[in-house]
N, C-alpha and C positions, 0 to 999 in steps of 0.2 A: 504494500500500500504506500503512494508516496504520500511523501512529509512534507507540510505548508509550512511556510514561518511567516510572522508577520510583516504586513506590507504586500504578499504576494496579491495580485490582482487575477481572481480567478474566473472563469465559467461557469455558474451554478444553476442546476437543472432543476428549477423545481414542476413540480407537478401540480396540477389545477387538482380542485376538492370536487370540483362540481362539474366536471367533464373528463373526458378523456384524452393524454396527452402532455405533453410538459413541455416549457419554455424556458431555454438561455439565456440568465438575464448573468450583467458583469456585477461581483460585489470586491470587495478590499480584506483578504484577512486583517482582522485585528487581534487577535488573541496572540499571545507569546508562542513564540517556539515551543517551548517546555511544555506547556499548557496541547500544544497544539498534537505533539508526539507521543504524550503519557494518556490521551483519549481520542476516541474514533471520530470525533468530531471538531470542529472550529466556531469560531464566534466571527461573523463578516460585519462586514455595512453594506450595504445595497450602494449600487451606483446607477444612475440614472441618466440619460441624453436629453434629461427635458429640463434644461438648465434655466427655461425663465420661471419657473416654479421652485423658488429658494424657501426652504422654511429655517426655523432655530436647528440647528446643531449642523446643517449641512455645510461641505465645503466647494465650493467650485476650482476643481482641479487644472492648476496654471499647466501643470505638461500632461496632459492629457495623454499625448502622443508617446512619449516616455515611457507613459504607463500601459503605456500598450492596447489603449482604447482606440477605437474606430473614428470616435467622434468628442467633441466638446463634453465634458461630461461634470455633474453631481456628486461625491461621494457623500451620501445620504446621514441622517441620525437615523435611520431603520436599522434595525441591530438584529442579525437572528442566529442560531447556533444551528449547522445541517453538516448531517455525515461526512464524512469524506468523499462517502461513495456518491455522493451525490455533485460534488465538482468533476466536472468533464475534464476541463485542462487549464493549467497555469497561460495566461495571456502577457503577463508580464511582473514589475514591479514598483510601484506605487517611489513617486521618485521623493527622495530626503525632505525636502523641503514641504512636498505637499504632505506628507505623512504629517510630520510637524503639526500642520496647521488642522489634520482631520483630527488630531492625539488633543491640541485645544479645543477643538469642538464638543469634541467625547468627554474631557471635562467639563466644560459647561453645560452640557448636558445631563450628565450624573452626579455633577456634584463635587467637594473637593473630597 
């Protein structure tokens, strides 16, 4: 099973509840290495391309391209924890600078 660490920018397939089928959408691991290794699953942020839609905790990702997105993108305050088995494939890595600024948001959002 591959190993995530944090920052990777990955493919996450989740599956609709109410249909049949499932959709790739990009999130950001955020959980530690160690964290990420010692359990079968990850803690993400959702990323999103629908950048005129800002709410609290999101960050608008200055190297987008870096990170190996397609497009202008969100990295979200949506936070969710999904298997491994459920990420298709590593897209990239979430570059120093914006990780920074998503690790401030994640604070202001949870709290000190």
């Amino acid at each position: 099973m591959t190993a995530y660490n944090r920052g990777d920018v990955v493919l996450v397939s989740f599956v609709f509840s109410d249909e049949p089928g499932k959709k790739f959408r990009p999130a950001v691991v955020i959980s530690s290495s160690a964290y990420n290794r010692a359990r079968q699953e990850v803690v993400v942020a959702a990323i999103t391309s629908n950048i005129r839609r800002r709410h609290f905790g999101d960050h608008l990702i200055a190297n987008w391209k870096g990170a190996g997105l397609l497009f202008p993108s969100l990295a979200t305050g949506i936070l969710r924890t999904v298997k491994r088995t459920m990420i298709d494939r590593k897209l990239g890595t979430m570059p120093k600078p914006d990780m920074e600024s998503i690790d401030r948001e994640l604070r202001r959002s949870l709290g000190p």
